[in-house]
C-alpha positions as CSV (number, residue, x, y, z in Angstrom):
1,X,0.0,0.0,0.0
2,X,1.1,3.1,-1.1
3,X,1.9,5.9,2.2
4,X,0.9,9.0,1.7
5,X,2.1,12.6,1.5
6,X,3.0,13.4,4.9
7,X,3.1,17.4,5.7
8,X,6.3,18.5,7.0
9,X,6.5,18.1,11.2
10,X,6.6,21.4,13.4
11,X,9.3,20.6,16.2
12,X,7.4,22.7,18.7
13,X,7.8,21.5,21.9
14,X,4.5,22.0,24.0
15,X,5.4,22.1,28.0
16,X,2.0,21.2,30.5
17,X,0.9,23.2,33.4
18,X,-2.3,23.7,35.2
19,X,-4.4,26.9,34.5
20,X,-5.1,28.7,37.8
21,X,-8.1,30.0,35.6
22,X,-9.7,26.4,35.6
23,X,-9.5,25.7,39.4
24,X,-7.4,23.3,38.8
25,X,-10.3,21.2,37.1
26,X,-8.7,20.9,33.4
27,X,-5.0,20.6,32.5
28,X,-4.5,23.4,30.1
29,X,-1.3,22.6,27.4
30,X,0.3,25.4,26.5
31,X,3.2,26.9,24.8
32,X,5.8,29.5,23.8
33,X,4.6,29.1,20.1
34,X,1.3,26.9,20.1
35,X,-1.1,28.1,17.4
36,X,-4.0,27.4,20.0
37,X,-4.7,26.3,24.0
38,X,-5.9,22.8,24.2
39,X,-7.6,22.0,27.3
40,X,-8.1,18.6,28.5
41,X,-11.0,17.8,31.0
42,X,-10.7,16.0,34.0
43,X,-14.4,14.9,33.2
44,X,-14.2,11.8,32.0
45,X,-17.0,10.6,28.9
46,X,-17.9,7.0,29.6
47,X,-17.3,3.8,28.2
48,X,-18.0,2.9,24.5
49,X,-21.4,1.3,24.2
50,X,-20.9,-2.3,23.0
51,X,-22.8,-2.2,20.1
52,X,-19.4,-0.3,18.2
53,X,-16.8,-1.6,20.1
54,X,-15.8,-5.3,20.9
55,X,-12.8,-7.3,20.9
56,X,-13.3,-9.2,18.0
57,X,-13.7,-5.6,15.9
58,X,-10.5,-3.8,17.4
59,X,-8.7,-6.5,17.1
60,X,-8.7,-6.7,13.9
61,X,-6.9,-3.4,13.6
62,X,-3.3,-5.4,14.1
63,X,-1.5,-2.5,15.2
64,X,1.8,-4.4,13.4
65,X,0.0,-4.7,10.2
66,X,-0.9,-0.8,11.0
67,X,2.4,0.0,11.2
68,X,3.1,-1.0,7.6
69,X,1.0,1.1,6.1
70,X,1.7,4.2,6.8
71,X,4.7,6.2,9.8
72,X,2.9,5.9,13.0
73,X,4.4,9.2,14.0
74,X,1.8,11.6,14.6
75,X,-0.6,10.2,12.4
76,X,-3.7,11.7,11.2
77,X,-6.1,9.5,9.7
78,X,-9.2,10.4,8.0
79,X,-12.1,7.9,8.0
80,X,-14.6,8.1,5.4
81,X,-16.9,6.0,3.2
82,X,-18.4,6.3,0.0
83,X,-22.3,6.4,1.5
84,X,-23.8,6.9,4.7
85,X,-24.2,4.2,7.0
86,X,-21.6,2.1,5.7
87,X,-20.0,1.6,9.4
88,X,-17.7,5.1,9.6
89,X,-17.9,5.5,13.1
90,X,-17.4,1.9,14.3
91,X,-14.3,1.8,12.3
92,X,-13.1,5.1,13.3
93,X,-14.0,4.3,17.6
94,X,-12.3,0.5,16.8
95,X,-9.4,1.8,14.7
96,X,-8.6,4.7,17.7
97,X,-9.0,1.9,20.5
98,X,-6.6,-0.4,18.9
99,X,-3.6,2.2,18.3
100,X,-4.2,3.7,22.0
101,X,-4.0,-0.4,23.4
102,X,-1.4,-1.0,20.9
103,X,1.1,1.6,21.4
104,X,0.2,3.1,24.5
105,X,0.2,6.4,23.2
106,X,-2.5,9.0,23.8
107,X,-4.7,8.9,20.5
108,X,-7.7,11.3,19.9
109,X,-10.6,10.4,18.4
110,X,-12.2,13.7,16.5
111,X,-16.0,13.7,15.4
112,X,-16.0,15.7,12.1
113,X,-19.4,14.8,11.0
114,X,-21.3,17.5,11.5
115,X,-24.4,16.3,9.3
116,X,-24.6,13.4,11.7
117,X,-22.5,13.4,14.6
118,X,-22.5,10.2,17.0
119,X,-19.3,9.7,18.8
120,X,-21.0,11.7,21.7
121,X,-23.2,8.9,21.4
122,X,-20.6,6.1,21.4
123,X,-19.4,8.2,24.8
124,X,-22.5,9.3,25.9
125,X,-20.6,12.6,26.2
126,X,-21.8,16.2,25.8
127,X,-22.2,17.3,22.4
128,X,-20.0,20.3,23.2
129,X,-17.5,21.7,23.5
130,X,-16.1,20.4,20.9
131,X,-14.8,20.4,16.9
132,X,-16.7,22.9,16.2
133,X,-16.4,25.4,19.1
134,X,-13.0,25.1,18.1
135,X,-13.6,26.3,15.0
136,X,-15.3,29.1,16.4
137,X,-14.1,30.2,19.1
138,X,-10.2,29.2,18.8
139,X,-10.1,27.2,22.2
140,X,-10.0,23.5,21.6
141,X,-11.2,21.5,24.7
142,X,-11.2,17.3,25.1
143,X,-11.9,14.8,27.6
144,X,-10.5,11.8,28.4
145,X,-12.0,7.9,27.8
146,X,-12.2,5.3,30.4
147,X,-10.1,4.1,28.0
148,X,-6.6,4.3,28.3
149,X,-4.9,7.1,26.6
150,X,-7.9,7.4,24.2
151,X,-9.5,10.5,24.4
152,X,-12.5,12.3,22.6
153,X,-13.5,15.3,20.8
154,X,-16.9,15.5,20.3
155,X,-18.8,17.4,17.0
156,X,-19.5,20.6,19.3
157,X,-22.3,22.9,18.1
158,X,-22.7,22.4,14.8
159,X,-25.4,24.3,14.1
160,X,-23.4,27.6,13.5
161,X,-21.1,26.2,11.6
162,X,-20.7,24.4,7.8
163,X,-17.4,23.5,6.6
164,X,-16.2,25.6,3.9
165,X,-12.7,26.3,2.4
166,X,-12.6,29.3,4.4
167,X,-12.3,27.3,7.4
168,X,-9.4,25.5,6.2
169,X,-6.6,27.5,8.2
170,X,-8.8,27.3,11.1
171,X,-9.0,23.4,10.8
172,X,-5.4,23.2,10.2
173,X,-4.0,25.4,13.2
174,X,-6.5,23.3,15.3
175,X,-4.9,19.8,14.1
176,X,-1.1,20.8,13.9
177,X,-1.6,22.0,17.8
178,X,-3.6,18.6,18.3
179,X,-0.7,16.7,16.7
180,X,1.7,18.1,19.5
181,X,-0.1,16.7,22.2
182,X,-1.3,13.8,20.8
183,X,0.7,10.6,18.4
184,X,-2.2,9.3,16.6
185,X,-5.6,11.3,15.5
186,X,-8.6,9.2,14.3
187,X,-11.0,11.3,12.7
188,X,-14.5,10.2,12.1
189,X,-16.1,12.0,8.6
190,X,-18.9,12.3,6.7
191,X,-19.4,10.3,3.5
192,X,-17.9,11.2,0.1
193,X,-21.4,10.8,-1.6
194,X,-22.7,13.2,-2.2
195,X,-19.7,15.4,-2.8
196,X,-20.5,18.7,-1.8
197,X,-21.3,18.0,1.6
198,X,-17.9,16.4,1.6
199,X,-15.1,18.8,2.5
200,X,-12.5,18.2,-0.4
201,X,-10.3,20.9,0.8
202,X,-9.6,19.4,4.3
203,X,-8.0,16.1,3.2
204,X,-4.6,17.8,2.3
205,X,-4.6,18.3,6.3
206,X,-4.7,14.5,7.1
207,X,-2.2,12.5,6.5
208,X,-4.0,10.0,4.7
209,X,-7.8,8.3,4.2
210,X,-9.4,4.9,4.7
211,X,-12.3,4.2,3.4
212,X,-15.0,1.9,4.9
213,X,-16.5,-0.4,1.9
214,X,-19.7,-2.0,2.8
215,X,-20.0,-5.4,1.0
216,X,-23.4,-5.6,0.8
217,X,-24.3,-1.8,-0.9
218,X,-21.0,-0.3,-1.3
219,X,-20.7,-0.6,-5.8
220,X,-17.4,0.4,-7.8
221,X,-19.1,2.6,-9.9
222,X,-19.3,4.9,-6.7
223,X,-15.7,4.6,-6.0
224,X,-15.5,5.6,-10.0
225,X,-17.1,8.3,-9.2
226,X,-15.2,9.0,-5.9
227,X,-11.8,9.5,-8.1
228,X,-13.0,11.9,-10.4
229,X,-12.9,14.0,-7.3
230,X,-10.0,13.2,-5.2
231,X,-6.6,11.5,-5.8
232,X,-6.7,7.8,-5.4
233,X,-3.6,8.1,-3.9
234,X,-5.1,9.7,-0.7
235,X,-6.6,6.3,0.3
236,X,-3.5,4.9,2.5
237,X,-6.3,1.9,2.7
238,X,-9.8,0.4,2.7
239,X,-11.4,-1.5,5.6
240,X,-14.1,-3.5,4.7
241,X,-17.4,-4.1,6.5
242,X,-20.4,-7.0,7.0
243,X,-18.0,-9.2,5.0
244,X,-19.8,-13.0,5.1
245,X,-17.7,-15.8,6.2
């Protein structure tokens, strides 16, 4: 598999400290030359409901076979599918679980489907803050995961906000500061299909995309129709989904 076109890494070094501002409830990580505060709750979301998560589907994300496919070095990965409800978010919540058990580094999982977003869900977390407070207000906040060194960033209130390109330096400050606090950043979506609710211009900000295929509906004459829009060579992979034995 082919790795993608990795930007080039800022060597910013990001120091921690608590904010006297936050009564010592949230760690705030700041630094000399950070493009924006990230603040890190102490509230934690809960556990991932069973019906996305298990064993048998995180496991499957070999963190080994992973590590072939693209540098696991402050990763961004981009999870996407050609339709709606082809299995985006279980993918994207499985995928984040299995680098953050595997590695032991923190990993962020980022809900950028603001159409449909349902990691707050997954968490039974608050909506907001989140993605898209960010984008609004410049402050990006996140909360831990009774999971180990996974933590979440929800959609945040979407309602204000619809990705266009004029967001794009706003989307990309937010992920090169998340990228110096965090070694791996799972981002759940939308669909491709249709395309113009799909923001094209935010993919050159991601490492790389994978692609959810659903066996049963996903045809090639969609993916045909994926690539007359963006590079092939984005896709650092395909998982697929409701395969039969």
């Amino acid at each position: 598999m082919e790795r993608p076109h990795r930007m080039k890494e800022s060597k910013l070094f990001i120091p921690e400290r608590f904010d006297e501002d936050q009564k010592r409830e949230e760690r705030l990580t700041v630094g000399k030359e950070a493009l924006l505060p990230v603040t890190i709750t102490k509230e934690k979301s809960e556990s991932p409901i069973s019906e996305y998560v298990s064993a048998r589907h995180y496991s499957n994300f070999n963190f080994l076979r992973l590590s072939n496919a693209f540098s696991l070095k402050k990763t961004t990965i981009g999870i996407t599918s050609a339709n709606r409800h082809d299995g985006k978010t279980m993918v994207a919540v499985n995928m984040a679980i299995s680098l953050a058990r595997g590695y032991q580094q923190k990993t962020l999982l980022i809900d950028f489907n603001f159409q449909n977003p349902q990691l707050h869900h997954v968490f039974d977390a608050p909506l907001g803050p989140g993605l898209a407070d960010a984008m609004d207000q410049k402050l990006i906040k996140v909360r831990p995961t009774p999971e180990p060194n996974l933590y979440l960033m929800t959609a945040g209130h979407t309602k204000e906000i619809n990705p266009g390109i004029e967001h794009t330096l706003v989307l990309r400050n937010i992920l090169q500061t998340l990228k110096e606090e965090f070694e791996f950043i799972v981002i759940d979506m939308t669909s491709i299909l249709p395309i113009n609710e799909f923001p094209v211009h935010f993919i050159n900000e991601v490492d790389g995309l994978i692609s959810v295929i659903d066996t049963t509906r996903t045809k090639k004459t969609e993916f045909n129709k994926i690539f007359k829009h963006l590079d092939e060579h984005r896709f650092m992979g395909y998982v697929f989904n409701k395969v039969k034995k």
